[in-house]
C-alpha positions as CSV (number, residue, x, y, z in Angstrom):
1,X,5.1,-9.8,21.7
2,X,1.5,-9.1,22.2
3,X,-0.1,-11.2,25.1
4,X,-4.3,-11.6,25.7
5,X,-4.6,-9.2,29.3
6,X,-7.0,-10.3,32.0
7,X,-10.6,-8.9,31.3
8,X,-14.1,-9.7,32.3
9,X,-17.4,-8.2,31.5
10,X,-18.0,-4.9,32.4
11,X,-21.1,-5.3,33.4
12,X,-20.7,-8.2,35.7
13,X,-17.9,-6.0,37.5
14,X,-20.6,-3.2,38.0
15,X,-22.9,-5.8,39.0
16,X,-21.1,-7.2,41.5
17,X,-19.3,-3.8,42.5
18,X,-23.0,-2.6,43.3
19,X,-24.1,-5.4,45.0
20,X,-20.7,-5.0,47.4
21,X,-21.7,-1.7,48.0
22,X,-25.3,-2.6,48.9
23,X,-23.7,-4.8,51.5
24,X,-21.8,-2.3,52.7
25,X,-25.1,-0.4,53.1
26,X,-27.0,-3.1,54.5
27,X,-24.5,-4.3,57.4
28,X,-23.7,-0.5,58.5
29,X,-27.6,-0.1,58.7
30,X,-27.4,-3.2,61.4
31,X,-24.4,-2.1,63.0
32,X,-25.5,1.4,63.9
33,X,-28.9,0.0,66.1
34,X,-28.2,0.6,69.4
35,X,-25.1,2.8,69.4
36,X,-24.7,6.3,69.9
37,X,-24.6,9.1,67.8
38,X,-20.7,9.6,67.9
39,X,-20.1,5.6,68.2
40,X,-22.0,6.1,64.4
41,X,-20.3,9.2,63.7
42,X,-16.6,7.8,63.9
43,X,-17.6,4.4,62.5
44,X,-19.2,6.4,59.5
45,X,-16.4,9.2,58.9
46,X,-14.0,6.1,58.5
47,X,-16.0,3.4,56.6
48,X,-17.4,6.0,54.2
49,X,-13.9,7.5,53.6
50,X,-12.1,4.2,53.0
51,X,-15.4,2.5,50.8
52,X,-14.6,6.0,48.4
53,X,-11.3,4.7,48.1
54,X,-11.3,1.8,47.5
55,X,-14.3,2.7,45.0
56,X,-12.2,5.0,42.9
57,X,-9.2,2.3,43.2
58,X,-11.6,-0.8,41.3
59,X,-13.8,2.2,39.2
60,X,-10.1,2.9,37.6
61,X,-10.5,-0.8,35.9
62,X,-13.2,-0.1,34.0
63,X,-13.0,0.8,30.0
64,X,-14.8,0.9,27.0
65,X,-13.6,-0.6,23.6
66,X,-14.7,0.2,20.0
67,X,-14.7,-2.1,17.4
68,X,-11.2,-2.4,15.3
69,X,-9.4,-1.0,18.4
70,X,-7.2,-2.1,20.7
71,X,-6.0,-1.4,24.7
72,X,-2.6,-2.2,26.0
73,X,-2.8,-2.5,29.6
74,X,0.1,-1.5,31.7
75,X,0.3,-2.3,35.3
76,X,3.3,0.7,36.5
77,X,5.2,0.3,33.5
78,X,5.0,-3.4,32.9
79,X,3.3,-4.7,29.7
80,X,0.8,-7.1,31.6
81,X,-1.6,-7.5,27.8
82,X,-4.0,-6.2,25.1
83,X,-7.5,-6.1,24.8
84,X,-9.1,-6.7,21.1
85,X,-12.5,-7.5,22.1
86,X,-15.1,-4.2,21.7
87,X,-17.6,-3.7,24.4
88,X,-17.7,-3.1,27.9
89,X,-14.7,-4.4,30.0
90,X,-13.0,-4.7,33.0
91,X,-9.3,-5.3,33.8
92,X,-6.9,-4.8,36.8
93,X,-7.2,-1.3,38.6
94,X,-5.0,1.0,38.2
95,X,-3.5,0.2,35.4
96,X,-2.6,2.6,31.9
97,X,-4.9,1.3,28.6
98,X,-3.4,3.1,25.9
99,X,-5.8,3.1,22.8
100,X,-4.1,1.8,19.3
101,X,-6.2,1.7,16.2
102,X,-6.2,-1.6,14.1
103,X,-8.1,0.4,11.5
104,X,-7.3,-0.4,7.9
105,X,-4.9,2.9,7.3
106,X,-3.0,4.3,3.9
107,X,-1.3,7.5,2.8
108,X,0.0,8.4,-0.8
109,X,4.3,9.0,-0.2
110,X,5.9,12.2,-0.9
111,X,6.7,12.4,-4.6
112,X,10.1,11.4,-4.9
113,X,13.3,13.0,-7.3
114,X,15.2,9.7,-7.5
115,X,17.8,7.9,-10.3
116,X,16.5,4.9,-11.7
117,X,18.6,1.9,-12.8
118,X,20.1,3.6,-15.9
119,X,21.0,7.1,-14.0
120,X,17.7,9.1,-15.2
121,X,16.2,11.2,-12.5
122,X,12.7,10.4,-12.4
123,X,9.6,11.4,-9.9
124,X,8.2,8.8,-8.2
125,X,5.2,8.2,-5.9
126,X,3.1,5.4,-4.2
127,X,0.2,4.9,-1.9
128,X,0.9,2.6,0.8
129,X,-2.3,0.5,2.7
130,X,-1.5,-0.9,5.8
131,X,-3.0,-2.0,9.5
132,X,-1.5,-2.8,13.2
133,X,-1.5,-6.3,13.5
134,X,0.6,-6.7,16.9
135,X,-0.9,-3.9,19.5
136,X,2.5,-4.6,21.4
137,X,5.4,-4.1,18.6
138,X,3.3,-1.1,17.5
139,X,3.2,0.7,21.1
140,X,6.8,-0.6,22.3
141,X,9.0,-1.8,19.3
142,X,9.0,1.9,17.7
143,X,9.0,5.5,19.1
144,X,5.5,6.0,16.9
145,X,4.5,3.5,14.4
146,X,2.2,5.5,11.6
147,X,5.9,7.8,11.7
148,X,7.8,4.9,11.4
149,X,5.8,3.4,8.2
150,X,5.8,6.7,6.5
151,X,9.7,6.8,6.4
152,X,10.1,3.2,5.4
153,X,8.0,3.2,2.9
154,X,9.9,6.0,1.2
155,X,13.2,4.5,1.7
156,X,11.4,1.2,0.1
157,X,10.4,3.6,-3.0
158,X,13.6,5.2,-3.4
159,X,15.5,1.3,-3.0
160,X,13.2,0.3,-5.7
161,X,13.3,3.1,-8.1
162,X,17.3,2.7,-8.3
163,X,17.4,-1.0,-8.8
164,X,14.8,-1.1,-11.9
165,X,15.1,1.1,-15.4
166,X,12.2,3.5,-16.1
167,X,11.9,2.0,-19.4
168,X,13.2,-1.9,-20.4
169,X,13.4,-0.7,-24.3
170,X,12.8,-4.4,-25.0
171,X,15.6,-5.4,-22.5
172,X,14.6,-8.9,-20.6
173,X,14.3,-6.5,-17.1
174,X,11.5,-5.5,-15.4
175,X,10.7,-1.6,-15.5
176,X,9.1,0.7,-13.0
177,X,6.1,0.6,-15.6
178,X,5.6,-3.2,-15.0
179,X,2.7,-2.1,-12.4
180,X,2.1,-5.6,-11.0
181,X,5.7,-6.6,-10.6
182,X,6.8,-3.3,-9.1
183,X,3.5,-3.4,-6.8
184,X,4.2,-6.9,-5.8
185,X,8.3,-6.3,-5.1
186,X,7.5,-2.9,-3.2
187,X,4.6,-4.5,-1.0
188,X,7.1,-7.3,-0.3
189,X,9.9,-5.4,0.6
190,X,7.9,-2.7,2.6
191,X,6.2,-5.8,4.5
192,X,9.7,-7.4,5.7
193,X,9.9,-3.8,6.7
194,X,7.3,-3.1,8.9
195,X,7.3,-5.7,10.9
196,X,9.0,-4.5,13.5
197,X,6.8,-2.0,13.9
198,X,3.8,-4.9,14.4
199,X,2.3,-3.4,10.8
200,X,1.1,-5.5,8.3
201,X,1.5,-4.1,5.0
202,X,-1.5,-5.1,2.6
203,X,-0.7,-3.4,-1.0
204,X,1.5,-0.6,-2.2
205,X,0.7,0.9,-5.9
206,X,2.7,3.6,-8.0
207,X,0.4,6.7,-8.1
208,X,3.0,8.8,-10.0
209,X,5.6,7.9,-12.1
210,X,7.4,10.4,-14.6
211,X,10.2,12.0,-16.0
212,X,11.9,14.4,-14.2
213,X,10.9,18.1,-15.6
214,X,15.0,18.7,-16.8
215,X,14.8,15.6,-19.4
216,X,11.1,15.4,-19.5
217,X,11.1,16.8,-23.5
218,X,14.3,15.1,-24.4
219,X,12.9,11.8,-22.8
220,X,9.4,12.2,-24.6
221,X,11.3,12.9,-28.1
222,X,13.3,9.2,-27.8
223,X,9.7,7.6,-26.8
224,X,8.1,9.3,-30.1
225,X,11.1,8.4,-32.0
226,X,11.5,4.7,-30.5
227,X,7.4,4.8,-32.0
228,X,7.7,5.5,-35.6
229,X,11.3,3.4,-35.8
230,X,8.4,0.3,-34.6
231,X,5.8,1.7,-36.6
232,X,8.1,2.1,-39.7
233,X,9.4,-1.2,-39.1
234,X,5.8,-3.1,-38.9
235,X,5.0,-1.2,-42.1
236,X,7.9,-3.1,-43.7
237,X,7.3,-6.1,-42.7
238,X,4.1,-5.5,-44.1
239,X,5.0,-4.4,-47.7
240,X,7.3,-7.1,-48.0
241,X,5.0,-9.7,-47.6
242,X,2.4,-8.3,-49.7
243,X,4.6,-7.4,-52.5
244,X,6.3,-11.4,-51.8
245,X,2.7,-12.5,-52.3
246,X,1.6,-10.8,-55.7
247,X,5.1,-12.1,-57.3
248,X,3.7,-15.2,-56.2
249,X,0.5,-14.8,-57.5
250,X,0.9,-13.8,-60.7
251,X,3.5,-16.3,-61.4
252,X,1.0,-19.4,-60.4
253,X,-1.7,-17.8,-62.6
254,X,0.4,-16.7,-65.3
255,X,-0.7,-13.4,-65.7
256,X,2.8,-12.1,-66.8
257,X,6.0,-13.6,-67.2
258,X,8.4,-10.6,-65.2
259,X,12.4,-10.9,-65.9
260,X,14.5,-10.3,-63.1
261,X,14.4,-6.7,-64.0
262,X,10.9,-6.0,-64.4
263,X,10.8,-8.1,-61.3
264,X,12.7,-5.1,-59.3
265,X,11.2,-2.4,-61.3
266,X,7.9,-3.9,-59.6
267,X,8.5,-4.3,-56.2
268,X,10.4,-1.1,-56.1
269,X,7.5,0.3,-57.5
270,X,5.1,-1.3,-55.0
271,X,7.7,-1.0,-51.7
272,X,7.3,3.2,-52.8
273,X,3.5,3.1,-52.8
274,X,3.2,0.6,-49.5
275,X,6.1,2.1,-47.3
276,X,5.6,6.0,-47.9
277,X,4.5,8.3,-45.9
278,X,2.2,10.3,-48.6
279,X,0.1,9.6,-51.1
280,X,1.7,8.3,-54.2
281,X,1.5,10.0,-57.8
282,X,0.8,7.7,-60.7
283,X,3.3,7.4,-63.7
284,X,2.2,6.4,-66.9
285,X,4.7,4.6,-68.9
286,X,4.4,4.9,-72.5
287,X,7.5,3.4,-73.0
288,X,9.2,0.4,-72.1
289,X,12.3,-0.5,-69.5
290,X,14.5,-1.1,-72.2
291,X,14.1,2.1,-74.5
C-alpha cells in the first residue's frame, strides 16, 4: 500500500547543506594558523576528501517533482514511501525515486472479432480513460501497469461482448447498442479490474461497434426488413383507425346509411388507398354493388 516518505524542502536542505560547508571552511581557516605547511597539507588531503563524500552521499537526496507526478523512494530495495507533492525536495540519501505519472491517461483497444450473446461475430472496440491512483500497487503490484490495463481492458471487452446480444429485437435485454448501460457495466467491471494495479478507471465508451464483414449484408438485410415489417405495421394501425373513424362519422351525421356490404366494399376500398405502397387509380362506378 502506498505510504507518505520522509521529505523536507529542498531548499532548506541546500540551505543548511551550504551553511555546513561554510563551517567547514571557516573552522579549517582557524585551524591551519600556526601549523606547518605539511601539518595543513595532510589535514587538507583528508578533510577535503572525506567533506566530497559525504557531499555526494547527502547531494544523492535531492529531487525535483513535477506536478501530477509521483516518486517512490526505495532505500536498497525496501519500499520506505511516495512523494506527490511537486517542487523541490529532499528525502533520505541514497535512496532510488522512481518517477510514476498520475496523469489522466486513455487508449482506444484493439478492434476486437468476438461472438456476442446470440453467436454473431461482431467487431468491437472501446476507449478506456484511466489514472494511477496508488504510486505503490502501480510500481510493485504488477510487472508494468499501462501493459497491464491494456490487456484487461480487452478481456473486459471481449467478457462483455459475449454476455449481451448485438441487437435486443425488442427482447427485455440490454444490447451492446444500449451505450450508457454497456459504458456504465464495462467501466465497472474494468474498475474492479484494475485495482490491483493501483489504477483507477474513470470511463470506458464503445468507439466501434459492427457487424462482422462475413454477415455484414445478410445482417443489414434483417435490419431493413425488421424496418418496413414496423413501418408497414404503423401504417396499419393507422388506416384502421382512420377508416374506424369515417364509419363513425358518417353514421352520427347521417350522411349515408351503408349495409354491411357496402360497409366492407368501403373500407376495403379505403384500407387499398391508405395501406399501399403506390398511388391509387380511381374507379368510377356507374353501376351499383348489386347489378
Amino acid at each position: 500500500m502506498e505510504k507518505r516518505a520522509f521529505r523536507v524542502s529542498g531548499f532548506l536542505a541546500l540551505l543548511i547543506l551550504l551553511a555546513a560547508v561554510g563551517t567547514y571552511g571557516w573552522y579549517t581557516a582557524l585551524w591551519v594558523r600556526g601549523r606547518t605547511a605539511e601539518e595543513v597539507g595532510v589535514y587538507v588531503g583528508i578533510t577535503a576528501s572525506a567533506t566530497a563524500i559525504l557531499l555526494a552521499v547527502l547531494a544523492s537526496g535531492f529531487f525535483i517533482l513535477n506536478p501530477n507526478e509521483a516518486r517512490v523512494v526505495q532505500f536498497f530495495g525496501r519500499y520506505v514511501g511516495s512523494v506527490k507533492r511537486a517542487g523541490f525536495h529532499y528525502t533520505y540519501p541514497l535512496t532510488t525515486k522512481r518517477r510514476i505519472s498520475l496523469r489522466v491517461r486513455n487508449f482506444e483497444s484493439n478492434r476486437l472479432k468476438v461472438s456476442d450473446a446470440d453467436g454473431n461475430p461482431v467487431d468491437i472496440a472501446a476507449v478506456v480513460v484511466y489514472r494511477v491512483v496508488d504510486s505503490a500497487r502501480a510500481m510493485f503490484g504488477v510487472d508494468d501497469h499501462l501493459q497491464y490495463v491494456a490487456i484487461q481492458a480487452e478481456a473486459a471487452v471481449r467478457h462483455m461482448a459475449t454476455n449481451h446480444p448485438y441487437e435486443s429485437h425488442g427482447e427485455d435485454r440490454i444490447s451492446l447498442r444500449d451505450s450508457e448501460e454497456i459504458s456504465q457495466e464495462l467501466t465497472a467491471e474494468l474498475r474492479e479490474r484494475a485495482q490491483l494495479a493501483g489504477v483507477e478507471v474513470v470511463e470506458t465508451r464503445l468507439t466501434h461497434l459492427a457487424y462482422a464483414p462475413e454477415i455484414a449484408q445478410v445482417m443489414l438485410q434483417r435490419q431493413q426488413a425488421n424496418a418496413v415489417v414496423a413501418a408497414r405495421t404503423r401504417i396499419v394501425d393507422g388506416a384502421v383507425g382512420m377508416v374506424h373513424m369515417a364509419l363513425d362519422r358518417l353514421r352520427d351525421e347521417g350522411v349515408v346509411d351503408l349495409d354491411e356490404e357496402r360497409k366492407a366494399q368501403m373500407v376495403a376500398n379505403l384500407l387499398v388507398v391508405l395501406c399501399g405502397d403506390r398511388a391509387t387509380q380511381p374507379v368510377v362506378n356507374t353501376g351499383t354493388l348489386y347489378g
